[in-house]
C-alpha positions in Angstrom: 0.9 135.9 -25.6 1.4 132.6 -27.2 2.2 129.2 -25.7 4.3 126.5 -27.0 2.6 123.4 -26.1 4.6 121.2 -23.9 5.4 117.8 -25.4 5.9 115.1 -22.7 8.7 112.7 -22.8 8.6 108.6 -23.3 8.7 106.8 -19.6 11.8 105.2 -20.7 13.4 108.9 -21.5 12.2 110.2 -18.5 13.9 107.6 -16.6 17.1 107.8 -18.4 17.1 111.5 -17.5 16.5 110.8 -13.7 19.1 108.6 -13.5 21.5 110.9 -15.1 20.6 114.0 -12.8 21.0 111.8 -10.3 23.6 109.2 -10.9 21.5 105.8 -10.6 22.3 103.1 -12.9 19.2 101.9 -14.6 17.9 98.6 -13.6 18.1 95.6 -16.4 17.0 92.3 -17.1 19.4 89.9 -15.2 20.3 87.2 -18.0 22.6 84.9 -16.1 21.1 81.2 -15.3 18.2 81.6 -12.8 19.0 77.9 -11.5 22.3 78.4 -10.9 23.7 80.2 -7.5 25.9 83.4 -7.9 29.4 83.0 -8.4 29.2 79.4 -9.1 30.2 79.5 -12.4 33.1 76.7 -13.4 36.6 78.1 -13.0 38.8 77.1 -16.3 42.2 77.3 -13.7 42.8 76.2 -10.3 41.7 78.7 -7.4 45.1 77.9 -5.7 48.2 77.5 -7.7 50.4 74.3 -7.0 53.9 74.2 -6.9 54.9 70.5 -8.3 58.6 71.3 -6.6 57.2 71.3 -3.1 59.0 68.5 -1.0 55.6 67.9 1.0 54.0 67.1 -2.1 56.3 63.7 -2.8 57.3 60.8 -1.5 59.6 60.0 0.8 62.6 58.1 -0.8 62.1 54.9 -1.2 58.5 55.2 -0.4 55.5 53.2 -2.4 51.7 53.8 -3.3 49.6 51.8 -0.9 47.6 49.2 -3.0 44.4 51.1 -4.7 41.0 49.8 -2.8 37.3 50.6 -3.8 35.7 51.9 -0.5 32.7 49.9 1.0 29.7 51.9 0.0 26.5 51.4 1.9 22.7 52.5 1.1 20.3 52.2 3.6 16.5 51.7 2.9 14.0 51.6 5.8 10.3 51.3 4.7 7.8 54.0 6.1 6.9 52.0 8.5 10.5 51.3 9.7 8.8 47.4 10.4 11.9 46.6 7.2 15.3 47.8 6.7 17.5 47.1 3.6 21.0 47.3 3.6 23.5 47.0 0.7 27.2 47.0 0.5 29.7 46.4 -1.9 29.6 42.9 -0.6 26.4 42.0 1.4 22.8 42.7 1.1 21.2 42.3 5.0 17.5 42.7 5.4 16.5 43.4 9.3 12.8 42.5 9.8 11.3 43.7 13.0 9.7 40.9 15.3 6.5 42.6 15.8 5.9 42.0 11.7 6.5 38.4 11.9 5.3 37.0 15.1 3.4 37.9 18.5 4.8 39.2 21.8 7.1 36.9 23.3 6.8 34.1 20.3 8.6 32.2 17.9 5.3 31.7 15.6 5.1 32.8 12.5 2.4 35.0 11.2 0.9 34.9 7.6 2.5 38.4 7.0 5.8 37.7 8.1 5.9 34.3 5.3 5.4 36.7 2.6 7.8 39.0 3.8 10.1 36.2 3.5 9.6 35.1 0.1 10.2 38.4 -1.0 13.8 37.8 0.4 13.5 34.8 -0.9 13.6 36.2 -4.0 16.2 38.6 -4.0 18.7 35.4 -2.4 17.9 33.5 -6.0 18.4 36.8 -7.9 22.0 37.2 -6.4 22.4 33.5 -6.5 23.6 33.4 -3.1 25.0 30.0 -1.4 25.4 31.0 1.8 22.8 32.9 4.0 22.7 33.9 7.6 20.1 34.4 10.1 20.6 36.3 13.5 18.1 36.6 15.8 17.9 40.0 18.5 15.8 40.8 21.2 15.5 44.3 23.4 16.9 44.2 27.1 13.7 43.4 28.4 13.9 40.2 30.9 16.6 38.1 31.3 19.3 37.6 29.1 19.6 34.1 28.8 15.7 34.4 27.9 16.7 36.7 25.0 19.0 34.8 24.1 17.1 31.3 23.4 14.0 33.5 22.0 16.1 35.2 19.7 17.3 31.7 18.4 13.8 30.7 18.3 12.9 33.1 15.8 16.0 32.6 13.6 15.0 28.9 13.4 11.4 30.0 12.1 12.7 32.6 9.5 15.5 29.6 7.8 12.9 27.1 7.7 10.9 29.5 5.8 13.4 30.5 3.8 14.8 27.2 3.1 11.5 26.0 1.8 11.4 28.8 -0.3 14.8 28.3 -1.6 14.5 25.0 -2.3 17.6 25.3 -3.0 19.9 21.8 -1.5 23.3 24.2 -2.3 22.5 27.0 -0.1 23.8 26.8 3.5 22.4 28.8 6.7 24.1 30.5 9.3 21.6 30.4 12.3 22.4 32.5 15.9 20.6 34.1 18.5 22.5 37.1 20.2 19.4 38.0 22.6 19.5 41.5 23.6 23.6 41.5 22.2 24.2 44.1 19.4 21.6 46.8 19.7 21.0 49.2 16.8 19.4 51.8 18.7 18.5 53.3 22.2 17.1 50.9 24.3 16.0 53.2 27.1 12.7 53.9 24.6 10.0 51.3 23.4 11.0 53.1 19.9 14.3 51.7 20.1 13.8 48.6 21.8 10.8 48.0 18.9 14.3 48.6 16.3 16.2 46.1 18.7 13.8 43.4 18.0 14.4 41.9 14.9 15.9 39.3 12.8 18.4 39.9 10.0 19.2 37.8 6.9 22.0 38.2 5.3 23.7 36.9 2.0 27.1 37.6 0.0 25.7 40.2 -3.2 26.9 39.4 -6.4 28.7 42.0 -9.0 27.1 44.1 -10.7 23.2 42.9 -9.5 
């Protein structure tokens, strides 16, 4: 009796035939975007179709267009540390320094840290060419108030006379207050947040487009 050899089939056949017999649908390369998410593809028409006859979608007779207003825009930058903050606005730039960087506990001296610190803000005041500056002293809710209050003014003092010999500058006017423990940008029931509390803030009109 003779045998007819067997001849095996190609993987790829064999699998073709499995998934016939069986009714899978072979598996295949996937050649969309890897980076983008499913069904996220840009839509050439509108998802919802808009009726331009809809009353809700005019105005009232006699009606007008409020005035068109660029938002305020704000960024936020607090160093690692969280010992500076930077804020800018469409119209401001305010730096908030905390006390412990420029002077000791329960002082209006200045360290030798806290003078460089201010020249850098020194700095950006002359790159913004900013005339008019203002310095606020804060304090945490420690003690008494009317003790905040004169210590906060302390420190303001020391931070424009450092700035104003930085300056140089006989066209630039200061602003100079101390609101004590008055305006509080965090929780003052934790040293965290009275540490945020105590600080000084110089701030100065930003000009358009720096």
């Amino acid at each position: 009796m003779t045998t007819t050899p067997r001849r095996s089939l190609p993987l790829a056949a064999t699998l073709l035939v499995v998934a016939a017999l069986y009714g899978v649908t072979p598996a295949h390369a996937d050649d969309t975007d890897p980076s983008q998410p499913p069904d996220t593809a840009p839509s050439a028409a509108a998802p919802v179709k808009v009726d331009p006859t809809d009353p809700d979608l005019k105005l009232p007779e006699g009606a007008t267009l409020a005035t068109p207003k660029v938002l305020d825009i704000k960024s936020v930058v607090e160093d690692q540390s969280g010992d500076e903050r930077r804020e800018d606005t469409n119209a401001d730039v305010t730096f908030a320094l905390q006390a412990e960087v420029l002077f000791g506990k329960d002082s209006a001296k200045l360290g030798g840290e806290a003078k460089a610190r201010i020249a850098t803000i020194a700095g950006e005041i002359k790159k913004q060419n900013a005339t008019q500056v203002r310095v606020f002293g804060f304090t945490d809710n420690l003690g008494s108030s009317a003790h905040g209050d004169v210590l906060s003014k302390q420190r303001a003092d020391a931070v424009q006379a450092v700035l104003d010999q930085d300056l140089n500058d006989p066209s630039v006017t200061f602003e100079v207050r101390g609101y004590g423990e008055q305006y509080p940008i965090a929780d003052n029931s934790t040293e965290a947040g009275r540490k945020k509390n105590r600080r000084v803030e110089i701030s100065f009109p930003r000009t358009e487009g720096q």
